[in-house]
Every structure is written in structure tokens, then in C-alpha cells.
N, C-alpha and C positions, 0 to 999 in steps of 0.2 A: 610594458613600461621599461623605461632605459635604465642600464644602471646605477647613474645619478640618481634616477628618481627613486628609483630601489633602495637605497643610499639613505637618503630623509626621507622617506616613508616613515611613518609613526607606527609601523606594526614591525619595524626591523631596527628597532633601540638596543637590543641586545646583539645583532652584528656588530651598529656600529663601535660601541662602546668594547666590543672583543679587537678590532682592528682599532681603536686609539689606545689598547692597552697594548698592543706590539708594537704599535709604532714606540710607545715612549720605554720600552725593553728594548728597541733598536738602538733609539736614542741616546740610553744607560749604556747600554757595551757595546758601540762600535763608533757612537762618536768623539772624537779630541775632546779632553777638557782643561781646565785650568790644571785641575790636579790629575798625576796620569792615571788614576784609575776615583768612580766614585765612593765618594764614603760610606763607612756604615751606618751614618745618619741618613744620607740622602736616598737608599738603597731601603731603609725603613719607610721612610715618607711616602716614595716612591710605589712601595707594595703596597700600603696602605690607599694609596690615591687609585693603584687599582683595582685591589677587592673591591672597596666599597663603589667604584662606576661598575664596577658588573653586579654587584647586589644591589643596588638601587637602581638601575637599569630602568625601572618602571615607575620613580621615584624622584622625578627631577627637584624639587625642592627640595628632597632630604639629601639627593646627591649634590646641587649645588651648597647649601648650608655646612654637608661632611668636608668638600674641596674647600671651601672659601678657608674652615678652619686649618686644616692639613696647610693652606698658603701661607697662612698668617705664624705658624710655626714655622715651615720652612724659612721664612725671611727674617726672622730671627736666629736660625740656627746655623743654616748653608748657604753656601754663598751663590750657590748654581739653583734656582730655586726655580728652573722651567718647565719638567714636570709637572709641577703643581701647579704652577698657572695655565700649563694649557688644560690638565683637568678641569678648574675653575672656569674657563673660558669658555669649554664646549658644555660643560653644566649649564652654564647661561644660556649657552645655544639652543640647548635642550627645550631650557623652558620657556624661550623666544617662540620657539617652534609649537609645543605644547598647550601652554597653560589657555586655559578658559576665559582667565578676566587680565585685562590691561595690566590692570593694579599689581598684581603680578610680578607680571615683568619690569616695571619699573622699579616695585621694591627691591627685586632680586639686581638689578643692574645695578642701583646705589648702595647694595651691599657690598658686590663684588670693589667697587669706586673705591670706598674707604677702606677698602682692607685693603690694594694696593698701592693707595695714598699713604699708608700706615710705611713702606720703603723709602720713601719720602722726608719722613718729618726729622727736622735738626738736620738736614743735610745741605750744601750749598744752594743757590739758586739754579745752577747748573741745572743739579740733580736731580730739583724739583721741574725742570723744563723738560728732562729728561722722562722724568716720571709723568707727567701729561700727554706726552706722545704714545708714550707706553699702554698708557691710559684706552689714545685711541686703535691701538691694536690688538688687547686684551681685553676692550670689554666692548668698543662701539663697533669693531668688525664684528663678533659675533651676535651684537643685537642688533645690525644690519643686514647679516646674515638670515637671519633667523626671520626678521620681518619679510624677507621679501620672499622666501620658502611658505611663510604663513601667506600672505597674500596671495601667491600663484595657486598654492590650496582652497584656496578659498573661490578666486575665479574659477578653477576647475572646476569647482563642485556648482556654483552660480551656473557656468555652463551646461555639464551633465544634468543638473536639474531642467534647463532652459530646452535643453535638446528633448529630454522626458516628456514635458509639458506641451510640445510643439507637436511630439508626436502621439501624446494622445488626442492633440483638440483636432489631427490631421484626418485622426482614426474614428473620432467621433463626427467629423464633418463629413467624412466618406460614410461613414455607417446614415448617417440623416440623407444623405443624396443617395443610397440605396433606398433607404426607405420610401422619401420620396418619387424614384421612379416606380419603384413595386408597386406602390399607390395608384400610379399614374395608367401602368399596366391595369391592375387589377378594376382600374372605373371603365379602360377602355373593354378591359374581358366584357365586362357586366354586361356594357352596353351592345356587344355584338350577343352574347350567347342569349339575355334577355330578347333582344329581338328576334331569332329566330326563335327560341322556346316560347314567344306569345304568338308568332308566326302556326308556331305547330299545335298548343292549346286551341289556337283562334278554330284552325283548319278540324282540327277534332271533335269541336264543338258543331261546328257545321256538319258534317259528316254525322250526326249523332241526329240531327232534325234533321237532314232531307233525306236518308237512307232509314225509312220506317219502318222497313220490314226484313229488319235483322236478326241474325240467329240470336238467342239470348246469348249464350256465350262470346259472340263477338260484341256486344253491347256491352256486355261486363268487361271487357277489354278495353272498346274507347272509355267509358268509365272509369278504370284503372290508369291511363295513359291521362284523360284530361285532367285528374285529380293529382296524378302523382306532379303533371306540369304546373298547377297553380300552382301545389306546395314547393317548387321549386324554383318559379315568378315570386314568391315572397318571400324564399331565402335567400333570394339576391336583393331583392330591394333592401333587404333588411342589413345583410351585410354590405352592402354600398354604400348605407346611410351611415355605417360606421366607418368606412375610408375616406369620407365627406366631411364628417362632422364627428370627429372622434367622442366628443365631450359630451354633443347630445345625447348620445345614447350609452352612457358610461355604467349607467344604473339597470338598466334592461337586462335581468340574466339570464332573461330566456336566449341569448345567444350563445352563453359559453354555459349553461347549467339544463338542467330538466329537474321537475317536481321530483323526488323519491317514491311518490306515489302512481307515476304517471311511465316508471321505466320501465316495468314488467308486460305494460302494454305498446309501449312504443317497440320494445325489442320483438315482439307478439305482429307486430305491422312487419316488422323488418324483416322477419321469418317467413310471413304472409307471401309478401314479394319475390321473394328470391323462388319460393314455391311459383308461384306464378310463372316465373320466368323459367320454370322446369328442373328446377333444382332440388332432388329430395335432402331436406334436412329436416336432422334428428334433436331436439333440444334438449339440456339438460341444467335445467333453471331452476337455481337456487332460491327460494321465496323470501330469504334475508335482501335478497340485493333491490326489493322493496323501501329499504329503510338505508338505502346507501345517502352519501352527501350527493349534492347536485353536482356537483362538478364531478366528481368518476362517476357521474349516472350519466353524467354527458359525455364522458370517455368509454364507457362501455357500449353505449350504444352507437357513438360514432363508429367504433372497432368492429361493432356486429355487421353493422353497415357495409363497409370499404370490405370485411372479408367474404362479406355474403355475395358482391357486388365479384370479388375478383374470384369466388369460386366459378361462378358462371360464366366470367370472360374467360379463363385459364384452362379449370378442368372441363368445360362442358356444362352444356344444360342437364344431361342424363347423370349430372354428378351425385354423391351421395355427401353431406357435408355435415358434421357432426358439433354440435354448439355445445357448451360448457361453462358454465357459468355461477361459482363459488363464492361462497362468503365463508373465510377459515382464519380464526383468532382476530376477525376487524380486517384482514387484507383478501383482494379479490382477485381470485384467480380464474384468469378467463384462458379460453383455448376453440378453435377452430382448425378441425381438420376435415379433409376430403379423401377422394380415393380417385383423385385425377392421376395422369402420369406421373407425379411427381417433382414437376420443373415447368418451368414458362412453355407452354406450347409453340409449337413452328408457325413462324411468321411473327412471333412479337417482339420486338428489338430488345435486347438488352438495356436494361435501363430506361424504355421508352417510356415508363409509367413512375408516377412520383407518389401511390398507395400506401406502399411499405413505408417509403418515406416519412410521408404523414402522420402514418400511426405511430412511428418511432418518437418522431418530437413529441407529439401527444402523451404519449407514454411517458416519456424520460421528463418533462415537464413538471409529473404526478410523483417521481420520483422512482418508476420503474423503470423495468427492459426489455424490450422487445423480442424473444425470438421467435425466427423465421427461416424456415428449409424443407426441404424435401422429406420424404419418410419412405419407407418400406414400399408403402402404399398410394401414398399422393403427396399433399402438402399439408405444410402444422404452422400455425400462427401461435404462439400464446405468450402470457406475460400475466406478473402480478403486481399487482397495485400495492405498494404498503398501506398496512392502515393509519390512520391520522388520530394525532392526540391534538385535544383543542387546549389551549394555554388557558388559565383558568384567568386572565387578566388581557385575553385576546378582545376584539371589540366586536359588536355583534353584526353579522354580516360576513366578517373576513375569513380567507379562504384557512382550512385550516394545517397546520405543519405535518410533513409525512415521518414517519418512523421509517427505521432499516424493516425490507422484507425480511417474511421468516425463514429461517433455518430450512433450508430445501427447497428455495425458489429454482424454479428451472434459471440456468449461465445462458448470457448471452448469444448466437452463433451467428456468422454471416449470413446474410439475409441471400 
């Protein structure tokens, strides 16, 4: 801001009001007057005109009302009475600038009016011609002053808001055209990876009846692969049907929930699995997390999922993977660790996978945090869920609010 604008700024009334008190201490002793020095009248008046602009500084009605009076004595007393009208004057200004309602400033202008009209009366017509001009440079410059400072404040602010508003509906139309394309993306994913995943079910299937005389354990394998492929043909249709049709399936919680009753087994599947694929893991399940809410039963076993899923890619099938799974004061503390190398194995790109990722919004969503790093021995996933207090006026169905974790959550680290 320039320093005009610095100037009448309303948060710098007490500069101003220190610089028009030197100015009229300039004015007193250094410029010519009628009489070669000023009175001890006018020198009263004058100190008085300026304490009270620096005490009422924040106070324009009580400083214009203290000046108007301080004028109206001086023009009876002295005959140099210019201090006190330009106090008067800029008090006006003040409240030109200031005040809230119109009403206002017009009363305070026709205050100012009569009391220098008051120089005026029983005097020639001269005088009184004289005193009208006066009029218009003592009270209508600075209520023209004052208007057109208030109105450029006022477009500023029209502005700054106008600029505000423009840039959120900018931020909001770009957030919907991201969303939009992601949409757009993700019906195109479906429809390529669905086709080849009904490609590879179809071919599994077939393989299953014309090869009859298969070892049993290779039969328990196409078995494991055709089933694992339905159940992954209907969590896409499933979730396509909600990038399609938001609203239809709005009520369905089987997408973002699981039963409380039904997660001690699913996670039991998901252990299954990762064994199958050669990965020893050791469990250690909490029999409270039976009676968890659906939605962190659907976070926990998502979790179990993706890290059971990356011990296998990362540390090896020959890995050992260690599951953990808490219910302590209402909040649940999960943890997966291995005894892989310790870090992304060679050949996998930095950043090429978006797991960690996933599980972190997941998490931070819940109200928790994710960490993820290396160890001694391999890699450590864990994180706790706060527990949730349901509002006693909450509506039935809705999801419920997180408390802070307790006192001893493991701190976040770079993943």
C-alpha cells in the first residue's frame, strides 16, 4: 500500500492525528501573525485542540463534538481561530471516513455548519458572503474528502471480495473437471481390466473341465484363481456402478463398510491368501475387533489387504510377515511387519506404486496416520485408528466422529 493510502487507512488514526498535531505546533511558532507572537489564549485552545485529537483518536464523534466546542470558544475569544477549525474540520473528516450509518455524517456536518455560521451573525453582508465560502472549505472539502476515501474503500473491498469469489468458483470448476476426468478414467480402467479379468476367469474355467486329471493341488489353485477372479469381476462392476450412477447406490454399505461380525473372517481370507502365495504370516488378532464399526472394519481389512499384497511383491514369497491387530481404550492399533530387506526391492521404481498411498488417505480420512519405513529387519506399516464417540443426537446410520489418538500413538515418518 502507498503511503497515501497508509495515510487514511482506518487502522493508522493515531498517526494521523500525531502529524496534524505538528502541523498546527508548526503553524503556532513559525508562522507570521496578526500579533507578533500567539496569545496565551490561543496557546490554551490550541493544546487543548490537541490532547483531546490524540485521546479520542479512536473516537470521532467525541473528537468532533470536543473540536466543534474548543471552535465555538475560540470565535469568541481570538481573533486567529485556525487551529481550531482545522481540528474541527479533520474531525469531520474523520467521521466522513468512519462512521457506519449516513445519519451520521450529516448530523455531524450540520453541526460543524452552525457553529461556524455562529462568526457570521450581526455582521455585514460582506461577512456573511465571506463566511459561506468558508463554509465551503471548512466543512464541504472535507465531507467530500472523506466521501470519496469512503467509496474507493468500499470498491476495494467489492473488488477483493469479487477477485475471492471468482477464485473459488475457478477452484471449484477445476476440482469438478478433475473429478470428471478421473471418472472418465476410472469407467475406462474398468472396462479394459474387466475384460481381460473375465478373459482370464473365462480361460480358468475352461482349464478346470478339460484338464481331468489334475493333481489335486493344482486344482485347488485354478479354484483359488477362478474365485479370487469372480470376487474381483464384482468389485468392479460394483464400483463402476457407482462412478455411473452416484445416487443409485448411495445406500449400499457394503462398498465402503463390512459387517463387525463378518471382519474376523474376512481378514482370516486375507491371511489365507497371502499364505497361498507363499508368504508365512503370523497373526495376532484381537477378538474385540469383532465388535468394531463398519467402516474401520473396512479400513482394517482393506490395510490387511494392500500390506499382505505388498509383502509378497517387495519382500518375497519366502517372506515372514507378522499381523497385529488391537483394540486398546476404543482405538485400534494395527501393525504389519516382515523380515524382507528392508526397502523397495531392485527393479521397482520409486514411486511406481500408489499402496502406501492409498492406505494413507484411508487412514487420515479415519482421523489417523500412517507410518511406514524400514526396520532393522524388513518393513513396518502400522497406524491407529482413534476411537469414535457417537453424539447422542447423531441420526441413525451416520458415520460416527473420531476422538484424538491416545497418548502413545506411534508419530508419523516418511514413507
Amino acid at each position: 500500500m502507498s503511503w497515501p493510502g497508509r495515510l487514511f487507512d482506518m487502522r493508522d488514526t493515531l498517526v494521523r492525528m500525531v502529524l496534524l498535531d505538528l502541523s498546527g505546533l508548526c503553524y503556532l511558532l513559525f508562522v507570521p501573525h496578526s500579533t507578533s507572537t500567539p496569545t496565551t489564549t490561543q496557546w490554551i485552545l490550541a493544546v487543548l485542540a490537541f490532547t483531546v485529537a490524540l485521546a479520542a483518536h479512536r473516537r470521532p464523534v467525541v473528537n468532533l463534538v470536543a473540536q466543534a466546542a474548543l471552535l465555538t470558544v475560540a470565535i469568541s475569544l481570538v481573533d486567529d481561530f485556525t487551529i481550531n477549525q482545522v481540528g474541527a474540520s479533520w474531525a469531520l473528516l474523520e467521521i466522513t471516513m468512519r462512521a457506519r450509518r449516513p445519519r451520521t455524517i450529516w448530523l455531524s456536518t450540520a453541526l460543524l455548519v452552525v457553529v461556524d455560521l455562529t462568526d457570521s451573525v450581526g455582521d455585514p453582508a460582506g461577512r456573511v458572503v465571506s463566511g459561506v465560502v468558508g463554509l465551503a472549505l471548512e466543512v464541504g472539502v472535507p465531507v467530500l474528502l472523506g466521501l470519496v476515501i469512503r467509496t474507493n474503500r468500499e470498491l476495494s473491498r467489492q473488488a477483493v471480495e469479487r477477485a475471492v469469489a471468482e477464485q473459488r468458483q475457478h477452484a471449484s470448476e477445476s476440482r469438478a473437471a478433475r473429478a470428471d476426468e478421473r471418472s472418465a478414467i476410472a469407467r475406462e480402467l474398468h472396462d479394459v481390466v474387466a475384460h481381460h479379468v473375465a478373459s482370464m476367469v473365462l480361460r480358468v474355467g475352461v482349464a478346470r473341465h478339460v484338464l481331468t486329471d489334475l493333481d489335486p493341488r493344482v486344482g485347488e489353485v485354478f479354484d483359488d484363481v477362478h474365485g479370487t477372479g469372480t470376487a474381483a469381476l464384482a468389485e468392479l462392476r460394483r464400483l463402476v456402478a457407482v462412478l455411473r450412477d452416484p445416487d443409485g447406490v448411495r445406500g449400499d454399505a457394503a462398498l465402503t463398510a463390512i459387517e463387525p461380525s463378518a471382519l474376523p473372517a474376512a481378514i482370516g481370507a486375507s491371511i489365507d491368501r497371502a499364505r497361498q502365495a507363499g508368504v508365512t504370516v503370523e497373526a495376532d488378532l484381537d477378538p474385540a475387533i469383532g465388535s468394531l464399526d463398519a467402516v474401520r472394519g473396512m479400513a482394517v481389512l482393506r490395510l490387511t489387504q494392500e500390506a499382505l499384497i505388498n509383502v509378497a511383491k517387495h519382500a518375497g514369497t519366502s517372506a515372514l510377515a507378522h499381523l497385529v491387530v488391537a483394540v486398546r481404550d476404543g482405538a485400534v492399533h494395527w501393525e504389519v511387519t516382515d523380515n524382507g530387506r528392508g526397502g523397495m526391492p531392485t527393479g521397482v521404481p520409486a514411486g511406481g506404486g500408489h499402496g502406501i498411498t492409498g492406505m494413507r488417505e484411508r487412514v487420515e480420512v479415519l482421523g489417523g496416520r500412517l507410518e511406514a519405513g524400514p526396520t532393522d529387519t524388513g518393513w513396518r506399516v502400522r497406524t491407529v485408528l482413534p476411537a469414535v464417540t457417537a453424539s447422542a443426537d447423531a441420526p441413525v446410520g451416520s458415520v460416527p466422529r473420531e476422538r484424538e489418538a491416545p497418548a502413545g500413538s506411534p508419530a508419523p515418518e516418511p514413507a
